[in-house]
LUMBANU-308880 format. One line per field, with one value per residue (C-alpha): residue number from 1; z negated, x negated, y negated. Coordinates in nm, 2 decimals. Each point is the difference from the previous one (the first is absolute). Layout:
! LUMBANU-308880
k	NUM,...
zz	Z,...
xx	X,...
yy	Y,...
//
This chain:
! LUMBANU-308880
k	1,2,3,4,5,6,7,8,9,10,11,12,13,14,15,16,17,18,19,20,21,22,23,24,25,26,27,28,29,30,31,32,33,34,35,36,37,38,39,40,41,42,43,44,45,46,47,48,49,50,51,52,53,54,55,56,57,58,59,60,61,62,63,64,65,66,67,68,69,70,71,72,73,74,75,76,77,78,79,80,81,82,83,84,85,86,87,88,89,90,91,92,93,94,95,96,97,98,99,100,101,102,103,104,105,106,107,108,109,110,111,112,113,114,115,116,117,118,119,120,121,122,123,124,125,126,127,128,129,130,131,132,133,134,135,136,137,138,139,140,141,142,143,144,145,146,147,148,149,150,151,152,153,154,155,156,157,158,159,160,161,162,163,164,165,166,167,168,169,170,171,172,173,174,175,176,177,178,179,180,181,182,183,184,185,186,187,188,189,190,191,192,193,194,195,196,197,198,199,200,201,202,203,204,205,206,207,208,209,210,211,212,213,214,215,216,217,218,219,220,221,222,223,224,225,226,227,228,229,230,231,232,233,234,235,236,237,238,239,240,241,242,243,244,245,246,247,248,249,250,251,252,253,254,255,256,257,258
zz	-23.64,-0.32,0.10,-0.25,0.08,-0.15,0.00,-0.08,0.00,0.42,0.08,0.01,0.01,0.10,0.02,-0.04,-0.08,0.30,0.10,-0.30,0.13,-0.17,-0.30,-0.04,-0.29,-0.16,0.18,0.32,-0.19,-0.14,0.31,0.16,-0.31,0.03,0.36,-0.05,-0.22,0.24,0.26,-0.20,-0.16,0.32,0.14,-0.29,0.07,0.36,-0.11,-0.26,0.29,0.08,0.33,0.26,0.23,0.38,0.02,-0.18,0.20,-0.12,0.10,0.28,-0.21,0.35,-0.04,-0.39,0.03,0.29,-0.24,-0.31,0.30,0.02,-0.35,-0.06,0.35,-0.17,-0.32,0.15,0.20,-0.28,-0.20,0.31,-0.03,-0.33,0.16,0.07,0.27,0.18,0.38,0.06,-0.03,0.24,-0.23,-0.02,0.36,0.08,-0.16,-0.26,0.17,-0.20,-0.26,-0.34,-0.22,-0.33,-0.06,0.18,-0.16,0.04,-0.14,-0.10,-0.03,-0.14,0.08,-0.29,-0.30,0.05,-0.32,0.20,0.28,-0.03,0.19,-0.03,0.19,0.10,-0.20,0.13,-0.05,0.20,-0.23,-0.14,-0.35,0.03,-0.28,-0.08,0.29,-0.12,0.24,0.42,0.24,0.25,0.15,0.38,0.03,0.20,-0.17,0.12,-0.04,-0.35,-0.05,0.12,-0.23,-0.34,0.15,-0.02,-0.35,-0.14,0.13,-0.34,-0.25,0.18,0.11,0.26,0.12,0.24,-0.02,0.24,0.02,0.17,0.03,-0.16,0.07,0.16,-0.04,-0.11,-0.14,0.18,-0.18,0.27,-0.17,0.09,0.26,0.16,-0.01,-0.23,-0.22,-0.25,0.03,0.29,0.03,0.30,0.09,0.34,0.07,0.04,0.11,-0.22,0.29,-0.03,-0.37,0.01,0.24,-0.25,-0.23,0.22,0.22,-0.03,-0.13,0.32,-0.11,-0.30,0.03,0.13,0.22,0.05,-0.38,-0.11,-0.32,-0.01,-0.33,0.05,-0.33,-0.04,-0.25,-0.27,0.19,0.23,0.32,0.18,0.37,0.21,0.31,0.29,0.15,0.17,0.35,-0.07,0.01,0.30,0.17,0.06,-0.14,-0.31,-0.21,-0.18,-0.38,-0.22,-0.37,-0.27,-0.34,-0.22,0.27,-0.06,0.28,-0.08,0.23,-0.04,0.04,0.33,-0.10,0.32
xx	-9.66,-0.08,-0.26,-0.11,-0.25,-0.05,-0.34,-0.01,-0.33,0.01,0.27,0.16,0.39,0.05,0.35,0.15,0.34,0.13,0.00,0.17,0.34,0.33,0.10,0.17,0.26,0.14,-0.11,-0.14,-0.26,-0.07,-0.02,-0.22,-0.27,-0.01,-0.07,-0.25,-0.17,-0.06,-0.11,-0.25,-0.10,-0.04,-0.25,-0.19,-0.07,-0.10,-0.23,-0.16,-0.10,-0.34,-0.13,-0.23,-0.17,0.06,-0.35,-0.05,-0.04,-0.02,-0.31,0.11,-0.07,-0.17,-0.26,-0.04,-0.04,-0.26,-0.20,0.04,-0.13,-0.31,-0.10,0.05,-0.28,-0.23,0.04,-0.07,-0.29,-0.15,0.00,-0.16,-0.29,-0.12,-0.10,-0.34,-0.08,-0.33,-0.09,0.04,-0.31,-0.20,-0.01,0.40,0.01,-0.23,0.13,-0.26,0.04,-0.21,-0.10,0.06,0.25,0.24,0.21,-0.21,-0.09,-0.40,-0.11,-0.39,-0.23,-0.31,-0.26,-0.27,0.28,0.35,0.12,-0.02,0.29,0.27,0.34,0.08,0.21,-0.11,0.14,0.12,-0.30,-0.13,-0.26,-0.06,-0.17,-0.28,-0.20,-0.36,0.07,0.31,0.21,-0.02,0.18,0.16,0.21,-0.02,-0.29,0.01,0.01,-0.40,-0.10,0.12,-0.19,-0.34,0.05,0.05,-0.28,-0.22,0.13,-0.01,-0.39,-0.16,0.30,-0.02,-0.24,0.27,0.17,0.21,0.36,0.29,0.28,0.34,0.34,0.25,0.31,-0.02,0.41,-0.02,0.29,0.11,0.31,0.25,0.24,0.25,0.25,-0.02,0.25,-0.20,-0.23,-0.31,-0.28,-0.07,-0.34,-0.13,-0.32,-0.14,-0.11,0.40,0.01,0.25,0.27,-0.01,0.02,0.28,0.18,-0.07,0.19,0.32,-0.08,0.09,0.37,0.19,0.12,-0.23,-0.37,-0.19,-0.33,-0.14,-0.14,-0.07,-0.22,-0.27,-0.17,-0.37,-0.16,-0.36,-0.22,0.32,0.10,0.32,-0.09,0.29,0.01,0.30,0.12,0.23,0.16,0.24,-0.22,-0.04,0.37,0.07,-0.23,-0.31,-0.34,-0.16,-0.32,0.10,-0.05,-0.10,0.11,-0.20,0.05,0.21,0.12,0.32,0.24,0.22,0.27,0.19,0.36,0.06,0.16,0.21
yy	-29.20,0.20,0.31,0.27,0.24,0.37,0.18,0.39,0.24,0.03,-0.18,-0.34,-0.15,-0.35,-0.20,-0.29,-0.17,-0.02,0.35,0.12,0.15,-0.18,0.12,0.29,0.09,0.36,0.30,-0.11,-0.17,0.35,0.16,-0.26,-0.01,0.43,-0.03,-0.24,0.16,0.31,-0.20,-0.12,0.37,0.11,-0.30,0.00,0.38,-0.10,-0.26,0.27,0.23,0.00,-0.14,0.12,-0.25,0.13,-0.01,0.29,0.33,0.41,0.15,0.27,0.36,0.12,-0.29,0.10,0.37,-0.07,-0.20,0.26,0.30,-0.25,-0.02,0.40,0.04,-0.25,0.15,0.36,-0.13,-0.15,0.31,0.20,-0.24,0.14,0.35,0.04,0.27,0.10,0.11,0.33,0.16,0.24,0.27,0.01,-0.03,0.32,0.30,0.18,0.30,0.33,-0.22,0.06,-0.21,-0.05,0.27,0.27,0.27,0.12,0.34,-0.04,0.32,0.00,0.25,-0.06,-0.04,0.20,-0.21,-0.32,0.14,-0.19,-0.11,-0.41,-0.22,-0.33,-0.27,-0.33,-0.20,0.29,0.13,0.32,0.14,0.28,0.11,-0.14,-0.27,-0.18,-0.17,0.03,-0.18,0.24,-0.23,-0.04,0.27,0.28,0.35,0.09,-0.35,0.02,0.33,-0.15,-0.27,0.24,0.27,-0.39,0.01,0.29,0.08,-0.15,0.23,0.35,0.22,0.08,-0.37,0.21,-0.17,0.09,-0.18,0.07,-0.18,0.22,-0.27,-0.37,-0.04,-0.43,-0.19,-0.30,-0.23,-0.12,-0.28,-0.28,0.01,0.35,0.29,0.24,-0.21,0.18,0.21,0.18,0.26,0.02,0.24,-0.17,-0.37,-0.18,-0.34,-0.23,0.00,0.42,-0.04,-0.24,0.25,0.29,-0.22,-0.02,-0.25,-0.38,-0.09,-0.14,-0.35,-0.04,0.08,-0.25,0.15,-0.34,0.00,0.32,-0.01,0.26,0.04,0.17,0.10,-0.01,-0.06,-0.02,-0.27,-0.09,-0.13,-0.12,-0.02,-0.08,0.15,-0.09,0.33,-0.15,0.01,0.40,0.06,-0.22,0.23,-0.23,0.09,-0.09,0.11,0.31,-0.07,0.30,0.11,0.11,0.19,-0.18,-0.28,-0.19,-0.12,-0.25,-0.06,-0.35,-0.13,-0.19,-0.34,0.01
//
């Protein structure tokens, strides 16, 4: 029995003598080598297909977009990590009712020198500039308090340290930002708490805001000091520590993630 044995990049023929069909002569021999020779075409092309062990499995897509909706939570919780906030402090919890602040504006009289009247308004480091004396803190005095204090100063300049001071305006700017319906700067000329000075912005946006981690931004010193506050109980109706705004605050209202 004579074999022979062909070997091919992926494939393999094997036969041997005594399969071979009987000889054929004239056309049929024709016919029979082109039909052989698509048979063959056609399993070499089925050999060439690539194969997949049955062991192999997809991934369901509800299993990969659960994993992708983890990553994105860790990702955003990590990034909420990084914000530093304080306690909320008594002095924003007690509103400074009377007392003199930035953005008010004081009218000072002065008995012993007419050239030292004057009109300022309180900056927002909360100082104010008088002749001879320089610089005075104002901020979170009350008006006759504040007089005492520059009659105590001015005793050693004038004859006359008579100084009278009245509050011609106390309207403060307060910045409401983020996710409410009317976002900027509101003025507001009587102690507001930051859920009355969100509402004066429009409220929160129904689907968006988030009151869980609202952002307030209390300036003092030149510093930010960031404090955050959960509204959330306030609008279900249960009660909560009223927080106070000063001159110059900024809310921040954030997105809610779901």
């Amino acid at each position: 029995m004579l074999a022979r044995a062909f070997r091919g990049r992926g494939f393999s023929l094997s036969f041997s003598q005594d399969s071979l069909p009987p000889a054929l002569s004239g056309r049929e021999a024709i016919n029979k080598q082109t039909e052989t020779a698509d048979n063959t075409t056609s399993t070499f092309e089925m050999i060439m297909l690539p194969i997949h062990s049955s062991s192999e499995k997809k991934t369901p897509i509800s299993i990969r977009l659960a994993s992708l909706l983890l990553c994105l939570i860790a990702l955003f919780c990590t990034g909420c990590q990084t914000t530093k906030t304080v306690a909320v402090s008594e002095k924003w919890v007690s509103p400074a009712r009377g007392c003199l602040g930035p953005g008010d504006v004081v009218k000072l009289t002065f008995s012993g020198n007419s050239e030292f009247n004057q009109i300022q308004r309180v900056r927002a480091d909360g100082k104010i500039s008088l002749p001879v004396v320089g610089e005075i803190i104002a901020d979170g005095k009350r008006p006759g308090d504040f007089q005492r204090e520059l009659c105590g100063l001015y005793k050693n300049q004038l004859q006359n340290n008579e100084v009278v001071v009245a509050v011609e305006s106390n309207i403060m700017p307060v910045y409401v930002s983020g996710f409410v319906n009317k976002p900027g700067k509101i003025m507001i000329d009587r102690p507001t708490t930051v859920l009355e000075a969100i509402m004066e912005a429009g409220g929160f946006q129904p689907g968006y805001s988030n009151p869980r981690k609202v952002i307030l931004l209390h300036s003092s010193n030149g510093k930010h000091i960031p404090c955050k506050l959960d509204l959330s109980a306030a609008l279900k109706g249960r009660e909560m520590d009223a927080v106070y705004v000063s001159p110059n605050d900024v809310i921040y209202v954030p997105e809610s993630i779901f």
